[in-house]
N, C-alpha and C positions, 0 to 999 in steps of 0.2 A: 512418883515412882522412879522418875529416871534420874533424881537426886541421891537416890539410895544404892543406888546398883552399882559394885563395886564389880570393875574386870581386874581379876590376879592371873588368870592363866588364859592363852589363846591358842587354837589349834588351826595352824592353815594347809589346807587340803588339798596338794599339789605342790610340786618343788622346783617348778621350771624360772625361768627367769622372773618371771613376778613373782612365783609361792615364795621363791627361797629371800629374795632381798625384800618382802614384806613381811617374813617372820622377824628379819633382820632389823628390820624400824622398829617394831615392837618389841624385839631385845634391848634396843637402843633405850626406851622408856623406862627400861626394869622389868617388862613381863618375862610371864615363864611362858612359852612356846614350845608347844608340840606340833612336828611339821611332819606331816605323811606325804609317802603317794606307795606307788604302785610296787607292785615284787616285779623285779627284771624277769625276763624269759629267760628258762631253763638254771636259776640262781638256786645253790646250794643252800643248806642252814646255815652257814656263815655270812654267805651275801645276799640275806632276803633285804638289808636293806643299804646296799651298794647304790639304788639310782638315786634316792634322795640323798645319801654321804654325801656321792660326787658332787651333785646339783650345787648342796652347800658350802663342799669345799671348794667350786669354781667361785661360785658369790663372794665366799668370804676372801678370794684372790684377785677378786677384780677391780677394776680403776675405774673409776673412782670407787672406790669403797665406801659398801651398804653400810657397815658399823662405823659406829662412834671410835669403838673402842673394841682393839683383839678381846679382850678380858671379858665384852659381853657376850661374845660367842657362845658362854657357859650355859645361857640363862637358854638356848635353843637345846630338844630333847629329838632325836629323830625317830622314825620307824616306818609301819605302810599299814596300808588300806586291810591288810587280810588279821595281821597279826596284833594288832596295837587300835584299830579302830574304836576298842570299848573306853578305853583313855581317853574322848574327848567328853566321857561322862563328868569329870572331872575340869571341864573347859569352863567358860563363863560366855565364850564367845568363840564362833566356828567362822572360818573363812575362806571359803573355795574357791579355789584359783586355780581349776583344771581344764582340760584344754578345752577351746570355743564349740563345745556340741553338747547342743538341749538334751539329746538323748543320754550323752555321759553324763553330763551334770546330774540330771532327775537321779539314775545311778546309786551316784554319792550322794543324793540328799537323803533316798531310801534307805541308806545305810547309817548315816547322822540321825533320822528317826528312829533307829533301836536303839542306839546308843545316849542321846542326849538326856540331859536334865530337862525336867520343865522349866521354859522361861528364858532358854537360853539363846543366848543372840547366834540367826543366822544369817550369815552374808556371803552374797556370788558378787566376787570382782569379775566381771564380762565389761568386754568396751562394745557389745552388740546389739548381746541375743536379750530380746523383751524380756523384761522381771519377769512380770505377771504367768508369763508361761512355765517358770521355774516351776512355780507351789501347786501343781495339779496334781492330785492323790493326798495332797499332804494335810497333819492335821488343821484343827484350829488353832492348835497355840503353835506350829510350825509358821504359819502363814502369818499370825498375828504377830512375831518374835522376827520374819525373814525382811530383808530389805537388800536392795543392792546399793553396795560400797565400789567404786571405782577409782580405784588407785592409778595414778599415771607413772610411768616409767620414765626413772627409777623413783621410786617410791621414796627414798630419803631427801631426795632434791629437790624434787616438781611437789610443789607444797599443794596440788589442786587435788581433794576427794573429792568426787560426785558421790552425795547421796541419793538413791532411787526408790521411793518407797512404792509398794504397790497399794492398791484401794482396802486392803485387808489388812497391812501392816498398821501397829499399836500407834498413837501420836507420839507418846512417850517414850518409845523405840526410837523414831526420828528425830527427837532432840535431844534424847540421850548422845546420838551416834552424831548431830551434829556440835552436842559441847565438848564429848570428850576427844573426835576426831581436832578440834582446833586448838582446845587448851594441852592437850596429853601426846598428840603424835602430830603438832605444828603444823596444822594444815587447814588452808582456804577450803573450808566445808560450805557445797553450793548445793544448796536443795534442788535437783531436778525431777522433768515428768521420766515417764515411762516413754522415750518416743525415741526415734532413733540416732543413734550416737551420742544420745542426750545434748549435752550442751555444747563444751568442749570441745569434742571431736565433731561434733555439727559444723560448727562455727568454723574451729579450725582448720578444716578438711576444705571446706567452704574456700574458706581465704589463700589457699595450699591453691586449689583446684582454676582458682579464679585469673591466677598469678601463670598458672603454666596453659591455660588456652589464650592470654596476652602474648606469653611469649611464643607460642605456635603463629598467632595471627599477627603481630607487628616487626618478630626477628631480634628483639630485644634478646640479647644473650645471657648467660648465667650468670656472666663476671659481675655485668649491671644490675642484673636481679637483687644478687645477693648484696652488690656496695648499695642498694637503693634498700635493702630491708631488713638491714640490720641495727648496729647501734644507734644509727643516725637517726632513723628514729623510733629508738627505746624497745627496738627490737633484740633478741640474743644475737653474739658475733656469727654463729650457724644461720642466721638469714632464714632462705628458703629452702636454696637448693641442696646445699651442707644440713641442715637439718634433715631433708629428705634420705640422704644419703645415710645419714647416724640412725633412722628410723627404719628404714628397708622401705625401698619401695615394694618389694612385695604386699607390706602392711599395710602402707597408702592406698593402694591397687583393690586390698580386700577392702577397706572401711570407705572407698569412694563407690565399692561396686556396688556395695551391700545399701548405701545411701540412695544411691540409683537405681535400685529394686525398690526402696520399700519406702521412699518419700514423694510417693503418688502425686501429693496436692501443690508440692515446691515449687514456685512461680519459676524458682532457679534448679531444675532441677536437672537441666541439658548442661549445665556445667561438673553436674558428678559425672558424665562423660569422659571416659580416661582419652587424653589425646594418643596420636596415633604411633611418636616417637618414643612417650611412655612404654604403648605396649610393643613394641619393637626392642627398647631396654629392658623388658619383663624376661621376653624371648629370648633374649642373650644371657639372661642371666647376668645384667647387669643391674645388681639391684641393690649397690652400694656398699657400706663400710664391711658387711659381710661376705658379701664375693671381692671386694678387693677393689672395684670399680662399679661407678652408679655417675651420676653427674662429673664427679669428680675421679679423677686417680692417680695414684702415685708411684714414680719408678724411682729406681739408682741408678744415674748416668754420669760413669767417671765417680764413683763412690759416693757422688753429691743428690739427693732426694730434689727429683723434676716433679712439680705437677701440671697437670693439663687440665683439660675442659671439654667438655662433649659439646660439640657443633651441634644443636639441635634439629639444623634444617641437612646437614650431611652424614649424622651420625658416627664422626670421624673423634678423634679427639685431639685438640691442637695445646698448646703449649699455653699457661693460663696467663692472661695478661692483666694489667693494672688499670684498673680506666677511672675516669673524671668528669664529674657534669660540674658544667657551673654554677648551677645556684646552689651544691655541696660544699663546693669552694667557698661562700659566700659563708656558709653559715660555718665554717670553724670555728670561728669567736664567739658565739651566742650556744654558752654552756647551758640553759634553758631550754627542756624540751618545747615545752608550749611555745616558747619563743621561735624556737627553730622549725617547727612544723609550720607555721602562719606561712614562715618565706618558702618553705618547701613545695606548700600546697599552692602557694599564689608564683609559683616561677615559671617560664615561659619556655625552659627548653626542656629534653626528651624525658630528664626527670620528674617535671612537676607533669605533665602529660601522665607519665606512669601510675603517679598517688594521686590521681585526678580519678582517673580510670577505674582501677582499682578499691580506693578506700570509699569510692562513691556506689561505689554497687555493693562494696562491706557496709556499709552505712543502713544503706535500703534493706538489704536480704537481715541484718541483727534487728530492726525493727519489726520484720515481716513474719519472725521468729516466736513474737511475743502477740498471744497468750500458746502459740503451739508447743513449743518446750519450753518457758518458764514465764508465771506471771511478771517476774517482774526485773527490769534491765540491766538494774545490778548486779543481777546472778552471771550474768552473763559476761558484763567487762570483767567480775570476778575469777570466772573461769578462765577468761583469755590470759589475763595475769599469772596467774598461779599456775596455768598448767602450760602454757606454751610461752610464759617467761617474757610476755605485752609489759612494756613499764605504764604505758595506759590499751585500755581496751575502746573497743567501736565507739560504745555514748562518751567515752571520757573523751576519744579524740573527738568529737563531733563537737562535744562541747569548747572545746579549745579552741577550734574555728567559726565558730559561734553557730546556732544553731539552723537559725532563722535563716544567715547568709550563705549558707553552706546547701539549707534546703532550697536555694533560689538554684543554686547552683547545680545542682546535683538534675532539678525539671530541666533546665537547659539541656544537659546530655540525655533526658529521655530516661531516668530514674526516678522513680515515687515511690517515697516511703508509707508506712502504713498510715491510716487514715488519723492514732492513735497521737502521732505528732504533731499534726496539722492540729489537731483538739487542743494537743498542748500549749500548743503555743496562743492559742484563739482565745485559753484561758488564761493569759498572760502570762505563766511561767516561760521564762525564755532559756532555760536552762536544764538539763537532766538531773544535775548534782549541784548542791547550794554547802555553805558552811553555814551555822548558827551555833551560839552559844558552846562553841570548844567541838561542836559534833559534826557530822559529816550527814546530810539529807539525800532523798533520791526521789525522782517524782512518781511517785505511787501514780499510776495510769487506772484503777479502777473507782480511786476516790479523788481524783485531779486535785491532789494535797504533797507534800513533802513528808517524809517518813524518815527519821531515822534509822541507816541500817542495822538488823539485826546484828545481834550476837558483838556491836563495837561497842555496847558501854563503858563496855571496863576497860578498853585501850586510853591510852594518855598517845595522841597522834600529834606531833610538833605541827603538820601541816594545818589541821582544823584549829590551834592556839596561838601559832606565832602572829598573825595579824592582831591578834587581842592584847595577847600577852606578853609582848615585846616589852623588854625593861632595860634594854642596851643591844646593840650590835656594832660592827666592823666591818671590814669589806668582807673578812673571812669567815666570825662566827658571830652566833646570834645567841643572847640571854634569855629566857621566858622562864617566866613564873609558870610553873606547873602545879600548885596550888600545895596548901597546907603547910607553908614554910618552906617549901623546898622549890631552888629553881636549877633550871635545866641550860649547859649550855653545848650549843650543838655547833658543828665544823659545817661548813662551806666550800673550802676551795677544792681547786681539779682535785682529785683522788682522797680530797680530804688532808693532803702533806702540811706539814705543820713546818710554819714561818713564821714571820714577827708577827703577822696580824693573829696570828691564832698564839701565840704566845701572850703575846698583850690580852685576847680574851679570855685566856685562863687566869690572869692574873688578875683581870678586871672583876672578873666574879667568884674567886675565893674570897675579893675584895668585899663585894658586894653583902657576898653570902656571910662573912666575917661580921658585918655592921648589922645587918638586918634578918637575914634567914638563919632557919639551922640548919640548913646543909646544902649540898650543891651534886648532881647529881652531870657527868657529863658524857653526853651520848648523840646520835644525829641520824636521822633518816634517808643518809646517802647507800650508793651500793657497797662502800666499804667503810667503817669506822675509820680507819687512816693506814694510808699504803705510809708514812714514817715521815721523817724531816724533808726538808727541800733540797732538794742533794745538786739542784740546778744553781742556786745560791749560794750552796758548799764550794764548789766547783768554780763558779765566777771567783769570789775569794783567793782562792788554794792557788788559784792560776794566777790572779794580780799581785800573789804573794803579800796581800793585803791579814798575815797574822795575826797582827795586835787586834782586828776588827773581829779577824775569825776568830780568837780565843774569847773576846767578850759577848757574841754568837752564842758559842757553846756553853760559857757559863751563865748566860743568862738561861739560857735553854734546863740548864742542869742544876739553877736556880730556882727555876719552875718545878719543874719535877719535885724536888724537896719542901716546896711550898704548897704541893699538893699535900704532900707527905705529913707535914708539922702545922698545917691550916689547923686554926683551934675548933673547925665544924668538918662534922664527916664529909667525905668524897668519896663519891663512889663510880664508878666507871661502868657504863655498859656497852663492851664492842659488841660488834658482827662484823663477820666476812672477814676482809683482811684489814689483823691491825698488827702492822708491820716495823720494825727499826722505832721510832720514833712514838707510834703511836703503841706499840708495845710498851716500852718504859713507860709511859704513860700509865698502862695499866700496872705494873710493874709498885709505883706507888701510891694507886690508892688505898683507900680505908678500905674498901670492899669492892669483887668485877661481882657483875651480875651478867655473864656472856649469855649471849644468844649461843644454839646447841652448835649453828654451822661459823664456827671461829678459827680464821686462818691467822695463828698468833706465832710471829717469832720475833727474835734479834739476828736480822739478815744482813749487818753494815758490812759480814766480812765478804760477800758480793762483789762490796764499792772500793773492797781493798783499806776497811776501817775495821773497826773496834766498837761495839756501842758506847757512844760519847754525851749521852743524856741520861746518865746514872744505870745504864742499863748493865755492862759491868761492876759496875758499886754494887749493884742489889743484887746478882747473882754470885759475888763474894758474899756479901750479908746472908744472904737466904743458906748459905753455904757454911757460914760458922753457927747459923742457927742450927744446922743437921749434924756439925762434927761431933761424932763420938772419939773415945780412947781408941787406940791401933789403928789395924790397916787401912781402917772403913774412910779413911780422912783423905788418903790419897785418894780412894777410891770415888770416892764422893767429887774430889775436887777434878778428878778426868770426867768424870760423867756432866759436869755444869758447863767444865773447858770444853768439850766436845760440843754440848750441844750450842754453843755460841759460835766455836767454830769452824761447825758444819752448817751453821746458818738454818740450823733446824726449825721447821714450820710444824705447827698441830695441824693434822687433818680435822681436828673436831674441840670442839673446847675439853670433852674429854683427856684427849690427848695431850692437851697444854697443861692439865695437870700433871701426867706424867712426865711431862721435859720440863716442869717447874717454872712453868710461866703461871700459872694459875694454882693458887695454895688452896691444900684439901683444910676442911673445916673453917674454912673463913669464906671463899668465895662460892659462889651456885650458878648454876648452870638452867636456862631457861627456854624451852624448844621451839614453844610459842613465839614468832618473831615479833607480834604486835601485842604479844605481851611486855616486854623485857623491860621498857620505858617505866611502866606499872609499877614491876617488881624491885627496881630500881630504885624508885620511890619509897615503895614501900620498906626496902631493906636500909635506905639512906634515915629514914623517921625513925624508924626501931634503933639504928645507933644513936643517933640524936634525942632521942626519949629516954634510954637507958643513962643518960648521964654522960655523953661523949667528953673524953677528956684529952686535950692536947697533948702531943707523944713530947716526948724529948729524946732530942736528937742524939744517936747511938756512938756513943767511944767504947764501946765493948767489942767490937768484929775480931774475931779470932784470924789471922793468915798464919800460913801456913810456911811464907817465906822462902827461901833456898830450899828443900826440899819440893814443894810443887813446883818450884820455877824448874827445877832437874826435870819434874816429870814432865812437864811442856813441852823445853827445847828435846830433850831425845820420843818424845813422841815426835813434836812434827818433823824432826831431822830422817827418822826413821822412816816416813810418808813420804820423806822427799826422794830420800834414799830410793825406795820403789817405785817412783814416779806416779806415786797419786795426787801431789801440791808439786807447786811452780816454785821456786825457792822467793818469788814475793812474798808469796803464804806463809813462806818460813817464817818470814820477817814479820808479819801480821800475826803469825802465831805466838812466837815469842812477845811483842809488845802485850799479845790479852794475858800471857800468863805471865806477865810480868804485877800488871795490874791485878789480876786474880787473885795470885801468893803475895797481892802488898807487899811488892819492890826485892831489891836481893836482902832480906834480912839472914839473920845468920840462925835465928828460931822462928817458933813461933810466938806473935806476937799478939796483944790487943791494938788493936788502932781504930781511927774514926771513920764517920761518910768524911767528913771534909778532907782526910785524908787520903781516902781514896779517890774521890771527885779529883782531888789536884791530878794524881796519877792518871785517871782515865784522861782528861782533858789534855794531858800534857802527852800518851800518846797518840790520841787522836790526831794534836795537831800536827806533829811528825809524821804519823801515815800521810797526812792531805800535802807534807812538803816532798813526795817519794813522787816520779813521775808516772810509775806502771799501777798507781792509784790513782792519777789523774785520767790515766788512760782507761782503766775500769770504769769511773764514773762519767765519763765522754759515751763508752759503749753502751753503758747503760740508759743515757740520755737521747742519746741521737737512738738506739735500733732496738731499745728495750730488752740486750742479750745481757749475761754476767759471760765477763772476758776469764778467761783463764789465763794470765800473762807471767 
């Protein structure tokens, strides 16, 4: 049944911070969305539905921004609970997201039962109140159809849904909601119980709560906190105590209270205890990013933005300072998480004491958790993952530090985990999570066997195949065969920036793919597809005045690029997250992108005080005489491509990078699922390879525009300078791309080739890198990670 059920239209019921930016994801998908709530007090017939307008015109203003794309706003319908309620007869799937009380909710659900179809999905997003209490009075097929959905804030980012079914809800309801929540709106769908806070917020609240009575009882300050529990390891840059602050503590405050009422049997349950400077900060109404001040705050002094730190034992707030342990220091060079947590956990000063402390009583309470709210462990570093943004969760770190030594470790301090590990390990598995045969295992604790996780078949994961499948690598990238003809080749270094070793590996496996496969598919399971070139190495160069090295640099560079291009087997490209300067071009020239939906894609060189020097201007001419029309539309055309190069324009969304022309309609696709993309990837690299792929040949047709766009260039940016919004460097930077743009000062317009324009971009690239207030861009860039404006 749950194969068949198609959702076209969705009704979410309530417009507040969750209603509004969860119709908004589901716009994002293509639904039609109808989003109610309530008639404002004393609203005329004009403004019966003024509080939902607002609601969604705050949303669709806000930053980070819920939509893909302005243009999906369209597919949202608004109205209210008095007027518009029989329209969700017309729903496929209702979803209430009104404010935290049992007696509202019931409410609305009374009123969804006049209205609904049969059969039609209902779901309460609550991070609280029990399911099971919802569906009292309601029908049989209300109950059998109702489930709770728990959407994390913001709903387009935090890929974690909790599904919650109650004992009445259909099977096929639940795997409905948990295939098409992963495949269709991108999200880590964790089956939980009915218990409280469920999983997530258990856990995480747990590991929140556990962290701030450390720092009541040892003095350990915030600064430490947060540099102890962030990136370092595999935590988000917000840490703890910045996270708490972006959250409200008042929020904290409610789901630590509400844990602390109602988790009776919690061996830890004196740690939902709010400490006493929390509630002291509650009282002040210091309850962060939305009063203005929480852990953290921020003034203008002398025009310049000071921040501070709250003293937690004086409650004062001092000036924020930069601090250092050293076995942090120790681990800079060991890009390796698993690598870097070993020395973390086993160091000797105030640091290793903290994740000693700490992850060792997280360790014990995520074991003690299981069977109470989820059978099984996975769900569980799943949720820490996806919804508070863990690059690994509890078992995964446990397992990192091995199991067995870690539980020696842990009896020492007077911690014991459930009896359930001690089994495990008795039954020789020494492990929570195994690889086999390309798939990823988890140890099933009620059949003491290994299980392949649910719902990953269809993933193609580099991690569970590169031990297997390895058919070359580099220091920087690695080849695998990812089955069927088709191999995969994925980037390595810091940020993913492409250099010789990553240049050499793209050439090594068009190579490859060239002799023996049909196509070559390149993608990588770091946090960004590639922040662009090595601009560290640009820089060393540009400064030895070592040119002749740097022009063969960048033509080799701009070699590759075209060799993706003209390779006689398809290439196809699947970024995510940021693929920037270098790694843009990149995509710039394959045969096909298969982007993940959250893609931060631009050409940003003019930053560093450059031009894109890896065809990345060549294709934005090209792609540009493929759109000229006869008349004005040419100039016009040709400002809008100049522009967006020259403002260094990023997509918010791979949507977006359609519209600024990094990403072409009817050729490229766009994919939400992030452990899909690899897949599709595949799948779309074999379809051009089956249909008969035929080797392009290289284009002498590119129409420029010549002296006429180059006019429009220079008195555009002369005119910017003129106003003081570019630095007369920019001038200079402006004029070199439109020079390259309009293919050189011609007197018409012309046809000319790539190799034609390669010369040109290469030749001013190398001139920017000989200007000094482009060296000093890429200095600032390097040492303090700002763009100079000089």
């Amino acid at each position: 049944m749950s194969s068949k059920r198609i959702i076209k239209k969705v009704a979410v019921l309530g417009s507040g911070v969750m209603g509004s930016r969860i119709a908004c994801h589901f716009a994002n998908i293509g639904m039609q969305v109808l989003l109610l709530d309530i008639v404002a007090k004393d609203a005329d017939a004009k403004s019966r539905n003024k509080l939902v307008n607002d609601a969604l015109t705050a949303a669709l203003k806000s930053n980070p921004s819920p939509i893909y794309s302005k243009s999906f706003a369209k597919n949202i319908t608004t109205g209210n609970f008095e007027d518009d309620m029989p329209k969700i007869a017309d729903c496929d799937w209702v979803i209430e997201v009104v404010v935290e009380r049992l007696d509202i909710k019931k409410l609305v659900f009374e009123q969804v039962e006049k209205h609904r179809k049969a059969s039609t999905l209902i779901t309460s997003n609550t991070s609280g109140i029990p399911i099971h209490l919802m569906t009292e009075g309601r029908s049989e097929d209300f109950r059998k159809h109702f489930c709770g959905t728990h959407f994390f804030n913001p709903p387009r980012y935090l890929k974690l849904l909790e599904i919650i079914p109650t004992n009445e809800t259909a099977p096929e309801v639940v795997d409905f909601l948990m295939h098409f929540g992963e495949k269709y709106l991108g999200k880590t769908t964790v089956l939980a119980k009915d218990t409280p806070a469920f999983i997530g917020n258990r856990i995480g609240v747990f590991s929140i709560m556990s962290i701030l009575h450390y720092a009541e009882k040892t003095g350990i300050t915030i600064e430490e906190i947060d540099k102890l529990t962030g990136p370092v390891i595999g935590h988000p840059k917000s840490a703890t105590f910045r996270t708490s602050d972006v959250v409200g503590l008042d929020t904290m405050v409610h789901v630590a209270n509400g844990l602390s009422q109602n988790v009776r049997d919690d061996e830890a349950k004196e740690l939902f205890q709010i400490p006493e400077f929390v509630t002291k900060m509650v009282t002040n109404n210091w309850l962060g990013s939305k009063s203005g001040q929480g852990f953290y705050k921020k003034e203008k002094v002398d025009g310049a933005n000071q921040f501070y730190t709250l003293d937690l034992k004086t409650l004062e707030y001092q000036p924020s300072k930069k601090v250092k342990f050293p076995s942090l220091e120790t681990t800079k060079t060991i890009d390796k998480l698993s690598d870097r947590m070993k020395v973390l956990f086993a160091a000797k000063d105030k640091a290793g004491e903290f994740y000693r402390a700490i992850f060792y009583q997280l360790f014990a309470y995520a074991s003690n958790r299981i069977p109470e709210i989820t059978d099984d462990l996975y769900k569980i570093d799943a949720a820490m993952n996806a919804g508070f943004g863990w690059e690994t969760g509890p078992f995964e770190k446990w397992d990192t530090l091995g199991v067995e030594a870690t539980l020696k470790a842990m009896e020492t301090n007077g911690l014991k985990p459930a009896q359930w590990v001690y089994d495990m390990l008795q039954s020789g598995a020494q492990s929570f999570y195994k690889v086999e045969n390309g798939k990823r295992l988890y140890y099933d604790i009620p059949s003491k066997t290994y299980k392949v996780i649910p719902g990953t078949e269809e993933f193609i994961l580099l991690d569970n195949i590169r031990a297997t499948n390895t058919i070359w690598k580099n220091s920087g990238t690695t080849i695998t065969d990812i089955g069927d003809g088709i191999i995969n080749l994925e980037f390595h270094t810091k940020m993913n920036t492409i250099g010789s070793e990553i240049i050499e590996g793209i050439n090594k496996a068009i190579t490859l793919a060239e002799q023996s496969y049909k196509g070559l598919v390149i993608s990588n399971e770091g946090a960004n597809f590639s922040a662009g070139a090595n601009v560290g190495m640009i820089f060393m160069m540009a400064v030895e005045q070592e040119f002749e090295e740097l022009n063969m640099v960048i033509k080799a560079f701009q070699n590759t690029m075209m060799r993706i291009r003209y390779s006689s087997v398809p290439v196809v490209a699947a970024p995510h997250q940021m693929a920037l300067g270098g790694g843009c071009e990149l995509c710039l020239h394959a045969d096909k992108v298969v982007a993940h939906a959250e893609l931060y894609m631009g050409l940003v060189e003019f930053g560093v005080g450059l031009i894109p020097g890896g065809g990345g201007t060549k294709e934005f001419a090209l792609r540009l005489s493929d759109e000229l029309q006869d008349g004005d539309i040419e100039l016009n055309n040709f400002r809008d491509r100049f522009l967006t190069i020259g403002q260094a324009k990023v997509s918010t969304s791979a949507y977006e990078a359609f519209e600024l022309g990094y990403l072409k309609k009817g050729r490229d696709v766009v994919v939400v699922s992030r452990n899909r993309v690899l897949s599709e990837a595949k799948r779309q690299c074999l379809v051009l390879a089956d249909e008969g792929y035929v080797q392009p040949v290289q284009r002498k047709d590119i129409k420029v525009l010549g002296k006429s766009a180059l006019g429009l260039g220079y008195v555009g940016a002369n005119s910017m300078y003129s106003g003081n919004y570019i630095s007369e460097h920019d001038v200079k930077i402006s004029q070199k791309l439109a020079y390259v743009m309009a293919g050189g000062d011609l007197s018409q317009p012309s046809l000319v080739s790539e190799e034609y324009l390669l010369n040109l971009e290469r030749e001013a690239f190398l001139q920017l890198c000989a200007e000094r207030k482009t060296l000093e861009r890429i200095q600032s860039i390097l040492t303090g990670g700002k763009v100079l404006r000089n």
